[in-house]
C-alpha positions in Angstrom: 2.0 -10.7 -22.3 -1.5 -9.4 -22.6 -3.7 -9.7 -19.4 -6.6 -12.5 -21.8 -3.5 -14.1 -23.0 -2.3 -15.0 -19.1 -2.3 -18.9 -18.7 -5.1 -20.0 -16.3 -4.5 -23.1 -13.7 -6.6 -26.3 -15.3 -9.9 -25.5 -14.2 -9.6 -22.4 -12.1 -10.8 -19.1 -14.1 -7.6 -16.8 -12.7 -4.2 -17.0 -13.6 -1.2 -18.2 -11.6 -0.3 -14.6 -11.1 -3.3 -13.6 -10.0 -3.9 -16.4 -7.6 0.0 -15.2 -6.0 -1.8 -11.4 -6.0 -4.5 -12.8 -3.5 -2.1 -14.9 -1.2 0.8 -12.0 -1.3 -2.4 -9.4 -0.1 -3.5 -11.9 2.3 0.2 -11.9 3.6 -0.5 -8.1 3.7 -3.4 -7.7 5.3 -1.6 -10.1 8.5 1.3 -7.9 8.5 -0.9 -5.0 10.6 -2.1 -7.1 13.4 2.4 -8.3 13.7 3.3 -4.4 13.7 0.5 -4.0 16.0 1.7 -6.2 18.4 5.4 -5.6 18.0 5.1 -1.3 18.5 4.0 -2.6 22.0 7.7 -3.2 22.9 9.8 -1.0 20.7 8.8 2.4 19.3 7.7 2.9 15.6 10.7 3.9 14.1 13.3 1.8 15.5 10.8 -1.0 14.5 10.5 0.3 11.3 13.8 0.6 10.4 14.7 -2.6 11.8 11.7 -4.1 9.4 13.3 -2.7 6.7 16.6 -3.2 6.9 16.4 -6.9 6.9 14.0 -6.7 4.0 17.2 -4.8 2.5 19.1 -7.8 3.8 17.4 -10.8 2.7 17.6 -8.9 -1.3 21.2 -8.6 -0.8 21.7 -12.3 0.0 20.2 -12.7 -3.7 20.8 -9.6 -5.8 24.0 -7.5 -4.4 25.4 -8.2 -7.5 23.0 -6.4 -9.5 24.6 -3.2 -7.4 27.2 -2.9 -9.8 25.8 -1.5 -12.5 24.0 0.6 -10.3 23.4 4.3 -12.2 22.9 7.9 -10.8 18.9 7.8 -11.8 17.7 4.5 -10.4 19.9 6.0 -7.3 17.9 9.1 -7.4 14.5 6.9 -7.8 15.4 4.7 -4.7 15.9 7.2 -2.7 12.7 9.5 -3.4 10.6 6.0 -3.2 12.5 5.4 0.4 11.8 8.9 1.7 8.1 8.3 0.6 8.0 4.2 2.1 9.6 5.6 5.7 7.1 8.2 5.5 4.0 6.1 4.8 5.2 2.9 6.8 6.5 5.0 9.9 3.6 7.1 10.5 1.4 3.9 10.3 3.4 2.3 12.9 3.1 5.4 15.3 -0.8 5.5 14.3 -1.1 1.5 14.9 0.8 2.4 19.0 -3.2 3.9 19.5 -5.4 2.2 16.8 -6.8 -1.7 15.9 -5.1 -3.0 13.1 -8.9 -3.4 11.4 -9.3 0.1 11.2 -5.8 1.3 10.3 -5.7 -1.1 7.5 -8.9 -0.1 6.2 -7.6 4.0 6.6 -4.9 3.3 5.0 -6.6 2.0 1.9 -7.6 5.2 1.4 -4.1 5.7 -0.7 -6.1 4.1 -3.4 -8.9 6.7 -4.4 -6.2 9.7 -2.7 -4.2 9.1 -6.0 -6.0 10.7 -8.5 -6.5 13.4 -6.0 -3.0 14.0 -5.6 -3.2 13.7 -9.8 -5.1 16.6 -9.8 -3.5 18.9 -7.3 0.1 18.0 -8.6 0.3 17.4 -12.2 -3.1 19.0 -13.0 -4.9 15.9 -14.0 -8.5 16.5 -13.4 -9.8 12.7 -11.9 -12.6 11.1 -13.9 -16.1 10.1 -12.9 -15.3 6.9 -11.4 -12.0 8.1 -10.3 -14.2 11.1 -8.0 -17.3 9.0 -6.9 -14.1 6.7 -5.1 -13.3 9.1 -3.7 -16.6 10.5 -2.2 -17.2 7.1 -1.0 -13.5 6.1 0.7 -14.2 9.8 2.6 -17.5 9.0 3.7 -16.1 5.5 4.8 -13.5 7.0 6.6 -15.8 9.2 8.6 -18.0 6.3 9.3 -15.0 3.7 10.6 -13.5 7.6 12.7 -16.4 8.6 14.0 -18.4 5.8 16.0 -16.6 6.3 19.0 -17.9 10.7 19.2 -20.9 12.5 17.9 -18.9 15.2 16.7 -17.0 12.6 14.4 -13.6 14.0 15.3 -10.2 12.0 14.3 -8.2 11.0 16.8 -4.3 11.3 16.9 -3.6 7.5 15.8 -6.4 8.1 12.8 -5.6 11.3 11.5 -2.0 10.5 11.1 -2.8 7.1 9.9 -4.4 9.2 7.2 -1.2 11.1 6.4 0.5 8.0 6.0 -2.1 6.8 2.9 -0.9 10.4 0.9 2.4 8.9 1.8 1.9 5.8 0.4 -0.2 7.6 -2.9 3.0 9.6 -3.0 5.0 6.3 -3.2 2.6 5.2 -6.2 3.3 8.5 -8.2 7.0 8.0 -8.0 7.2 4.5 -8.9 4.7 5.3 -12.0 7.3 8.4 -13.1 10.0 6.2 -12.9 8.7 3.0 -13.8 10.5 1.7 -17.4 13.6 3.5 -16.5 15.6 1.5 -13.7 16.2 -2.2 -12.9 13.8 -2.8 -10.4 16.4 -5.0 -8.2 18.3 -2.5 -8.0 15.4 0.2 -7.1 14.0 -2.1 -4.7 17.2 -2.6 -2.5 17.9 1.1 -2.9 14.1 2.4 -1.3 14.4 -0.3 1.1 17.9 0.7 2.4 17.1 4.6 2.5 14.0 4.0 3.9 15.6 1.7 7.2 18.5 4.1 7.3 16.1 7.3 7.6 13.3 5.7 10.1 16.6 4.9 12.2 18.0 8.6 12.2 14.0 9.8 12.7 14.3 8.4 16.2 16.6 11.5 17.7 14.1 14.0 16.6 11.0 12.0 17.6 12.0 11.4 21.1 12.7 7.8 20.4 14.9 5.7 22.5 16.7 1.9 21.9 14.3 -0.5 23.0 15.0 -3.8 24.8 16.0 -6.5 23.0 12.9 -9.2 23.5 11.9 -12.3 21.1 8.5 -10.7 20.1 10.7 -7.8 18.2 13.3 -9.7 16.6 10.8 -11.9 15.8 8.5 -9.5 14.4 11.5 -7.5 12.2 12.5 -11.0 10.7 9.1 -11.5 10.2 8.0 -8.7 8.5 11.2 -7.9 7.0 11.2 -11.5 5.2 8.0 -10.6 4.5 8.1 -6.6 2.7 10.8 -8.4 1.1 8.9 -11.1 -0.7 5.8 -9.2 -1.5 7.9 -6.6 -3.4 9.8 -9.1 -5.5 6.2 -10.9 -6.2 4.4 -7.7 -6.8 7.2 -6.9 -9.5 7.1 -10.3 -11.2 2.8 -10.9 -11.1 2.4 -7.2 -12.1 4.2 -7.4 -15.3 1.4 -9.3 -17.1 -1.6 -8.4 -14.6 -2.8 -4.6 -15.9 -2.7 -2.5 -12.6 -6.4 -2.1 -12.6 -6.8 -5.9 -12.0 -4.2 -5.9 -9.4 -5.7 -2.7 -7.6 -9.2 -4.6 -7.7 -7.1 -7.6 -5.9 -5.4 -5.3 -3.3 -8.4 -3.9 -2.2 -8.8 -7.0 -0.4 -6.1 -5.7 2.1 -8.3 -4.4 4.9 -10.9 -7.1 4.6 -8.0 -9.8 5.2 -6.4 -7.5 8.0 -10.1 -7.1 9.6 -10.3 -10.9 10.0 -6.8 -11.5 10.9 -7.8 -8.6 13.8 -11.1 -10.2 14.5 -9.8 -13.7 14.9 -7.1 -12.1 17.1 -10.5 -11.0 19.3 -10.6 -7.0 17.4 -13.7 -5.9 17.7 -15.2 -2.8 15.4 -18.5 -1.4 15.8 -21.2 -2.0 13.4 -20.9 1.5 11.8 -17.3 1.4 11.8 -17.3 -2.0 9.5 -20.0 0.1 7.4 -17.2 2.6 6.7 -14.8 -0.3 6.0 -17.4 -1.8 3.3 -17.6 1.7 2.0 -13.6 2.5 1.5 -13.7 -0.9 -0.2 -15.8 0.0 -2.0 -14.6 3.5 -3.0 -11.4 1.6 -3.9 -12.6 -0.6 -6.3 -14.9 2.1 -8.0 -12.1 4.0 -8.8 -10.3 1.6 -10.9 -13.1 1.8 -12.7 -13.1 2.9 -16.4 -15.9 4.0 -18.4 -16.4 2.8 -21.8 -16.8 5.7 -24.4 -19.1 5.2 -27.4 -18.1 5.2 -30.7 -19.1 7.6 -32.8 -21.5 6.1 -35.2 -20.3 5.2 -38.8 -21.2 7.9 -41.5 -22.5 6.5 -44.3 -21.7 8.1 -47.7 -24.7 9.8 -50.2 -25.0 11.3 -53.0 -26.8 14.9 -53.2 -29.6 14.3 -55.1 
C-alpha cells in the first residue's frame, strides 16, 4: 500500500498508522525518565538484560511457534541486530546513571543524521545536501545541550558515551536495512531481543557489575519496559509497512521532545542553551530526511534544418 493510498480516520488528515507512530514515540520518549529512575537501584546491564529478556518473553507467549521454521540467516541477522541493541541500549543506561533523561534522549537522537555518516565511511555512500546540513546542525546541537555546564564545552563521561550509544543504534538501522526483505521479522525480533538480554547479562563480569537487590521499582521497571520494547517493535513493524520511512523518521523525531516533557514534568530542568541544542538536533533530524527534488530536464522539441 502506497503511503496517499493509506486510509485516513473520518476527519483527521493522518492515517491510523500514523496516529499509532505518535503514541508508540510518545511511549518512547517516557521510557528514558523509567530507565532513569530504575539504574538508581540496579546497574545498567543487569537492568538491561532484564528489560530485554521479558520483552523476549512476552513475544514468546505469542509467536514461539514461528521458531520452527527458524533458518541459519534470519539467525545470523538476530544476532548482529542483538549485539548492535545491547550495545546502543546498555551504554545509554550507563550514560542515563550520570545524565537527565531530557538530554540523553535528545543525544541520542543523534543516531538519525549519524546514519548517512556511517553510509559514507562504511559503504562509501557520499551523504546528500540535506543528509550533511543534518548533520551540521544535530553536531552543533549537541555541543549546545554538552556544553552549558563549562566554557570549554567538554563532554562529560555520561554524554560522551551516550553518544557512542546513537552510532550503536545507526549501526542497528544499517543492519536491519541490509537484511530487511529477507527474514520473518517475528522470528528476527525474538532472536535480537534474546541475544541482546543474554549478552548485557554476561557484560556484567567484565564491567564490574554485581546482582542487585531485588526491590519493586526494578521489577517494576523490567516488566515495564520490557512489555513496553516489546510492543513498540511489533507496532513499528506493522505501521512501517505502509508508512515510507521518511514519514516515520519525521514522527520519531518527536522522541526527545516527548522525553523532555516527561523529564520536565518529573521536575528536569535544562538550561536555556541546552533546550537550544535540543531544538537544533530536532531539527538536524528532520532536515535530513529531507529529499531534494531534481528538475527535469526540459522537453526537446523537434525541428527541421532549414
Amino acid at each position: 500500500m502506497s503511503e496517499t493510498s493509506l486510509p485516513r480516520l473520518p476527519g483527521l488528515r493522518l492515517a491510523l498508522q500514523e496516529w499509532v507512530l505518535i503514541g508508540i514515540t510518545m511511549l518512547w520518549g517516557g521510557t528514558f525518565l523509567v530507565v532513569h529512575l530504575a539504574v538508581q537501584v540496579s546497574g545498567p546491564f543487569f537492568f538491561v538484560g532484564l528489560r530485554f529478556a521479558t520483552a523476549t518473553a512476552v513475544l514468546l507467549l505469542f509467536s514461539a511457534h514461528t521458531l520452527r521454521a527458524l533458518t541459519w540467516a534470519e539467525l545470523k541477522a538476530g544476532s548482529l541486530v542483538g549485539v548492535a541493541i545491547m550495545f546502543g541500549y546498555g551504554l545509554q543506561t550507563v550514560g542515563l546513571q550520570s545524565i537527565d533523561s531530557s538530554k540523553s534522549a535528545f543525544i541520542t537522537a543523534m543516531y538519525v543524521p549519524i546514519v548517512p555518516l556511517l553510509q559514507w565511511l562504511v559503504l562509501r555512500r557520499a551523504p546528500g545536501i540535506m543528509s550533511s546540513l543534518g548533520i551540521v546542525l544535530a553536531f552543533a546541537g549537541l555541543i549546545l545541550l554538552a556544553g552549558p555546564d563549562n566554557a570549554s564545552l567538554s563532554f562529560t563521561f555520561g554524554e560522551l558515551i551516550t553518544l557512542v550509544s546513537a552510532l550503536a543504534i545507526a549501526a542497528e538501522i544499517l543492519l536491519i536495512g541490509a537484511f530487511a526483505g529477507q527474514v520473518n521479522i517475528r522470528r528476527v525480533t525474538i532472536i535480537q531481543l534474546g541475544t541482546a538480554s543474554l549478552l548485557a547479562f554476561m557484560m556484567m563480569a567484565p564491567s564490574g557489575e554485581s546482582l542487585p537487590p531485588l526491590s519493586d521499582r526494578l521489577l517494576w521497571s523490567a516488566l515495564g519496559l520490557g512489555c513496553a520494547s516489546a510492543l513498540i517493535q511489533v507496532t513499528m513493524n506493522w505501521a512501517q509497512k505502509s508508512v515510507s520511512p521518511t514519514r516515520a523518521t519525521v514522527i520519531y523525531a518527536g522522541e526527545p521532545v516527548w522525553a523532555g516533557i516527561v523529564g520536565r514534568l518529573a521536575g528536569e530542568r535544562l538550561p536555556g542553551i541546552a533546550l537550544l541544542g535540543g531544538v537544533l538536533i530536532v531539527l538536524g533530524v528532520l532536515v535530513s530526511e529531507l529529499r531534494l527534488k531534481k528538475k527535469k530536464p526540459a522537453a526537446v522539441t523537434d525541428g527541421c534544418a532549414g
